[in-house]
Each structure stands twice: as C-alpha cells, then as structure tokens.
Residue, then its C-alpha position, 0 to 999 in steps of 0.5 A: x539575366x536582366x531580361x529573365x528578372x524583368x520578364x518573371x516581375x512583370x508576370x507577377x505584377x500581372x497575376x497580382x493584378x489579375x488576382x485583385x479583379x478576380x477576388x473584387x468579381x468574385x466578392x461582388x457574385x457571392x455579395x448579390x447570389x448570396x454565397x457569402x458565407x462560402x467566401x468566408x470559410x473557404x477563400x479568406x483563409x488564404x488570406x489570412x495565411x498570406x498575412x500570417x508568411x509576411x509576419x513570420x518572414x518579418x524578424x528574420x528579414x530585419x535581423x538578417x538585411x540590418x546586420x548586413x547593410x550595416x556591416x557592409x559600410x564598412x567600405x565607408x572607411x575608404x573614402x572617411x570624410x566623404x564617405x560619412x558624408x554621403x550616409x548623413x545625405x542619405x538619411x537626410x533625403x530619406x527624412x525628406x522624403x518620409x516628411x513628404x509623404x507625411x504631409x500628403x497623408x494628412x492634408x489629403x487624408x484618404x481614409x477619411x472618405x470612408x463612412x464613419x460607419x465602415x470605420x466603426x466596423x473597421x474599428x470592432x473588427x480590430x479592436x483587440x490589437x488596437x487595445x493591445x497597444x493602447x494599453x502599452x501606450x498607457x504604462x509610458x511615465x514620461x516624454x522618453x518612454x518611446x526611448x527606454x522602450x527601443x532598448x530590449x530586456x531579453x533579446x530572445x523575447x524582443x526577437x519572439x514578438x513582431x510588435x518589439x520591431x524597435x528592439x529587434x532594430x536595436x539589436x541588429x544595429x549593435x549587432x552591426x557595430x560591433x562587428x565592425x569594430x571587431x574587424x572582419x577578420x574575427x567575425x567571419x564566420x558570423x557574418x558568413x553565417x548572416x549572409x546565408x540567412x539573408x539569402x534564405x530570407x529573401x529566397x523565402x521571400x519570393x516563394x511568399x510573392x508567388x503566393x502573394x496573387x492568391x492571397x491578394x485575391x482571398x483579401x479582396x474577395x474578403x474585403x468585398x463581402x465584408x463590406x458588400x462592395x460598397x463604393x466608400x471602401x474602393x474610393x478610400x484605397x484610391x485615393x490612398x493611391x493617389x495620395x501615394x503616387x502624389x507624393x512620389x511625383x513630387x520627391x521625382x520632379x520636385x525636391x531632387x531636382x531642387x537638390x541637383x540645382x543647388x548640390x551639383x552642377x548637372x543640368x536638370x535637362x541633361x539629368x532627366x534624359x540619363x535617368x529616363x532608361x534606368x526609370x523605365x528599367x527600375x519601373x519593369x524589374x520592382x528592383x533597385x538592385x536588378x537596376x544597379x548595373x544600369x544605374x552605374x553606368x548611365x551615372x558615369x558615362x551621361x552624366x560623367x560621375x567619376x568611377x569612384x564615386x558611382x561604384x561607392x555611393x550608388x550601391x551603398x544607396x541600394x542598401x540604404x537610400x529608399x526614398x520612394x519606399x520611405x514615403x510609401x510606408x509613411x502613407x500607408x501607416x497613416x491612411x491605415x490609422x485613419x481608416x481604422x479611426x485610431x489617433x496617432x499622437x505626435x510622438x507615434x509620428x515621431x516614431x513613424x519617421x524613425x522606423x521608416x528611416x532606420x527600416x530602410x536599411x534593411x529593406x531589400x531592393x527586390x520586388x515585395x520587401x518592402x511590403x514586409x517591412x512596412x509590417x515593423x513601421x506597422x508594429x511600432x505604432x500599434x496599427x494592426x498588421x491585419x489593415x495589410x488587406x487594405x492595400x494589397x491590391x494595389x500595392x504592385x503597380x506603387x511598388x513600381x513607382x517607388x523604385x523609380x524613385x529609389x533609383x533616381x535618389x540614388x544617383x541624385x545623392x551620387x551627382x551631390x557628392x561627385x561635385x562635393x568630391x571634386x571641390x574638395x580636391x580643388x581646395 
C-alpha cells in the first residue's frame, strides 16, 4: 500500500512539474508569435478554476479536520501531565518554526527583487481585494480589535465568507471543546458525522491535485504573458524557494538537534542515521501519515522511544505538529505581501504566527493540504488568494521538503518526552 501511495505522489510531482515547464514554454511562444490573447481566453481559465476548487474546498477542510484533530486529543486524558506536556511542546516547536520562517522572509526579502514596476501592476491587477481588506482594517478602534473580530456574529455567515477563516477556526475549536467535554458517548453521531465529512474533504482534495498539473500550467502560461517572460518575475520565485528551503534546513540540522541536545539523551549522530529511511520515505510520499508506520517503528527500535510513548506522541504530531508546513506558509504569506507591495503591520504578523499555529491543526498530512490551508493564513490578513499563481509551480518539490521536516519534528518532540517520561518515573 505504501509502495502504491509513493508511486501514485511521485507521478504527480512529475505532471505538476511537467505542467509548469509546459505552461512557462507555452507562455514564452505565445509572448514571441503573438498569440497572447488566445492564452488568455483560452488557457487562464483553468487556472482560475483551479484557484476557485482550492477556495471552495478550504472551509469544509477546516471545519472537518480542526473539529477532528481536536476531538482526537482526547487520548491526552490517558498519559495527564504528560500528555499536556507534549501538546504545549508541539506548539511550541511550531512557533518556532514559524518565527524561523519569518525571519528568513524578511532578512532575505525574495519579493523585493521584483521591479517596482512588476509590483505596481501586481498591485492594480489585485487592488480591489487589497482595498477590500484595507478598509476592514480601517474600522479596527483599539489594540484588540484583531480579538473581537476572531469571535464570529453568525456562524452561517462566518462560515459563508473564506475571508472569515479566524471565526471559522474559532468555531471548529468550540465545536471540538465541547464535544470533549460532553463525552464520546453522547456525540457519537456528530463526530461520525464529521469523520465522514473529513473523509469526503480529502477525497475531493485528491480529485483537486489530479487536476492541479493542468491548473499549474494555465497559471504559469498566465503569469508568463502576463508579464512577457521577463527574468525579474522567475528570480523573485527563486529566491522565494531558496528562502523557504533555507528556512527548512535550519529547523532540520539546526534548531532540532539543538532541542535533541538539551531535552533528550540521544546522540545527534545516532538520531540522524534513524530519521534518514523515514526522511527519504516522508520526501517520495509528500505524506506525514504515508510515513507514520515507518516513523513508529524507526523511533522504537533505533532510537529505543518506549511503546508508549511512540504510539501516543508521534500520531498526535501527524495531526497537529507541522513544523515545515508552518514555516512554509509563513514564507509564503510574506513574499506574496511583498510582491504585491502590501505592508503587513506587526499586528498582521501577529496574526500570521496564529493562524499558521492554530491551522496546523487541521492541515491533513497528505500530499497538497497544505496548499489549501495557506489559503485561511492567506485571508487573515488580507493577501489576495489570487497571489496562489505565484508559487504553484514550485510549490511541489517544497511540499517534499517540509514533510520531512514534519516528520523529523515529530519524532524530535517523541525523544523529548520519552526521556522527560523516564525521569519523571525516576523521581
């Protein structure tokens, strides 16, 4: 099954990669035999349409896998203290990870090497969105607007309107809460209710990723007679992947063996030699939870993590801990700011750092989710969704990436608490 899961994600990291070369050569013709406008009539559409399944998909997908993640720590309840304890590290990593990113962004600042004139039309092609969200902006009366607006009036309307993603998280969060405190008993129905959505979502979400080498090529053929191929556009997104591949080597070969060094007593060798078939594995499948059988047994039997500890802490890591993710969608939100000359404010960073943390929760550890859940970190803020062209084209092998820095978080946090279990049954 593993095999099928591998074989199927490296072919479509294959078609998607073919489809952006496609489009870019495609663009590139119709820029120099002037067929720009058949381009445009007759290839963007896809694109758009492409854009428009990943915005439709989004709210269900949060709905559905929050409420889920969330009901599913209910097993934290059998190992208390340090149960808790492994959720507030999580987080914490995440954080991290996500500060990582942000710094790499802005030292760097990929979008800048794009022309102040390629920015202005990125900025009048966009303008109304940008507007849109100035203006709401603009009604904030105090220091904890961001606050009052997380808490929805409606939740018909919170959960109608993709730009309301902080009062759909809210919302799935209750949801999850008091489900767990009414007990299983009671709300079986509901939850089986939810199960089977979740299912259905990501079901759709792979009927969207089939489709996803067509709409990359309509985006990039696109993006190219937009701007007629010039060099400017392409060096931006490189940098952007540079930028982002950065910022993942150093959570990698930097921060976790930092936190292995000080939290566990592994050996960072010893450490590195057990993740590497588990990276390699997370780096074909694109999928924390393809890994999680490998995972689970490289932590027990290389690096000696008791039973207990691996089968509690490294799947609730697959539905919570997305380090690589985090960061990603960090990086990506800025760049696309930056692009698009908009100013994020240090509140919006703020917000940035929440919705990233608290979307990772419901980011589904398969191949693409978290593409669609950059669109809520995306929506909070106020950066058009439409900046998504920017980044698809390279957004697979990065997919790659991070969910090897998924996986490698996971069982960094499992090393932590498997010696933190074992000095707490020492004492």
């Amino acid at each position: 099954m593993q095999r099928t899961k591998t074989s199927s994600s490296t072919s479509l990291s294959f078609k998607i990669f073919v489809g952006m070369v496609i489009g870019v050569i495609l663009g590139l013709l119709s820029v120099n035999f002037h067929f720009e406008q058949i381009i445009k009539d007759w290839i963007v559409p896809w694109g758009t349409i492409f854009l428009r399944l990943l915005k439709f998909v989004a709210v269900p997908l949060v709905i559905a896998s929050l409420i889920k993640g969330i009901c599913g720590l209910k097993n934290v309840e059998r190992l208390s203290r340090l149960g808790f304890k492994t959720l507030g590290i999580y987080i914490v990593t995440t954080v991290c990870a996500i500060i990582i990113g942000i710094s790499a962004v802005l030292l760097i600042k990929p979008g800048n090497f794009i022309s102040d004139e390629k920015s202005a039309e990125f900025i009048q092609q966009y303008e109304q969105p940008a507007a849109t969200e100035a203006s709401v902006s603009g009604n904030s009366v105090g220091p904890l607007q961001f606050i009052v607006d997380i808490v929805p009036e409606n939740i018909i309307s919170a959960a109608s309107n993709n730009s309301k993603m902080l009062q759909i998280i809210f919302i799935a969060i209750i949801f999850g809460i008091a489900i767990i405190i009414i007990g299983e008993e009671k709300t079986k129905t509901f939850t089986k209710l939810i199960d089977d959505l979740n299912v259905i979502i990501l079901k759709i979400i792979d009927f969207i990723m089939v489709f996803a080498p067509i709409g990359v090529l309509a985006l990039m053929a696109g993006l190219t007679v937009n701007y007629s191929g010039e060099a400017d556009v392409f060096k931006a997104l490189g940098m952007y992947a540079a930028t982002v591949i950065i910022a993942l080597l150093f959570i990698s070969f930097v921060f976790y063996p930092i936190l292995i060094k000080l939290f566990s007593k592994k050996k960072i060798g010893n450490f590195i030699k057990a993740m590497l078939p588990v990276q390699l594995l997370a780096f074909s499948t694109s999928s924390s939870a393809a890994t999680l059988p490998l995972t689970i047994e490289s932590a027990e039997k290389n690096l000696g993590i008791s039973n207990e500890t691996a089968s509690f802490v490294l799947p609730v890591g697959v539905t919570i801990n997305m380090d690589g993710t985090s960061c990603y969608q960090a990086v990506a939100a800025i760049f696309m700011a930056q692009v698009l000359g908009l100013d994020l404010s240090f509140t919006q960073i703020l917000i940035i750092i929440a919705t990233t943390t608290i979307s990772s929760i419901g980011t589904p550890g398969i191949p693409g989710g978290s593409i669609v859940m950059l669109m809520i970190v995306l929506n909070s803020v106020g950066i058009p969704p439409e900046g998504l062209a920017l980044i698809m084209g390279v957004d697979r092998p990065l997919d790659m990436l991070r969910t090897v820095v998924n996986v490698t978080g996971d069982t960094t946090v499992a090393c932590m608490m498997d010696n933190s279990k074992r000095e707490m049954c020492d004492a």
